[in-house]
N, C-alpha and C positions, 0 to 999 in steps of 0.2 A: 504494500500500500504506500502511494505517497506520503510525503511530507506535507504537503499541503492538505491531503485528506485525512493524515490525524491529527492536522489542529484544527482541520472542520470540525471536528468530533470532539476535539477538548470541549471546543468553544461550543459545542450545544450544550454542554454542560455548564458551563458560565454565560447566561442571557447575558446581553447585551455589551459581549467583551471580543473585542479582536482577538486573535490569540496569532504571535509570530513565535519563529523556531529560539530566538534570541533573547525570548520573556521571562524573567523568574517569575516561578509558581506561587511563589509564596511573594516578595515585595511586588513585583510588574500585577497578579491578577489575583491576589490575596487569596490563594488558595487553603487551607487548612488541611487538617486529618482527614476529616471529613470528607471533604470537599474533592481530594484527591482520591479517595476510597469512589466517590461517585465516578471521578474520569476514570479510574483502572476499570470498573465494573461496564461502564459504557464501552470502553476499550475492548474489553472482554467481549461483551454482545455483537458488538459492531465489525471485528475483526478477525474473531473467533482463537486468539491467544490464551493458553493457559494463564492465567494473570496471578494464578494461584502460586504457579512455577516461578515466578518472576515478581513477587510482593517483594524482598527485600530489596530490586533493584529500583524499584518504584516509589518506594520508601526515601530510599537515599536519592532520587531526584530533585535537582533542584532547578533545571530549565524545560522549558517544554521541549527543547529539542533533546535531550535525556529522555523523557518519553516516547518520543519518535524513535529513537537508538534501539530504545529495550524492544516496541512494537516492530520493525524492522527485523532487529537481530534473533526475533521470536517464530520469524517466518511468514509473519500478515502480508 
């Protein structure tokens, strides 16, 4: 999957937030635990990536292009 088609999919997860590969998750679109639990699970549905496989690399993200990397390197 592109890079562009998974920050489509971050960003449904965040209304009303641009999302680039270059964004921190946490200061650029204030993401939290939370918050990041919803984009892995989205990721998960949308891509079909074991996310379960791959929590603590998702965990230790801290750019959206870091989530791109781990969705890529997962085989999406």
């Amino acid at each position: 999957m592109t890079e562009e088609a998974l920050c489509q999919i971050i960003a449904s997860v965040l209304p009303g937030r641009d999302v680039a590969p270059s964004m921190s998750l946490r200061n650029d679109l204030g993401v939290d635990s939370i918050g990041l639990m919803s984009i892995v699970f989205v990721l998960e549905e949308q891509t079909g990536i074991d996310a379960m496989s791959h929590m603590g690399e998702f965990i230790e993200a801290e750019y959206v292009h870091d989530i791109v990397g781990i969705c890529q390197g997962a085989g999406s």
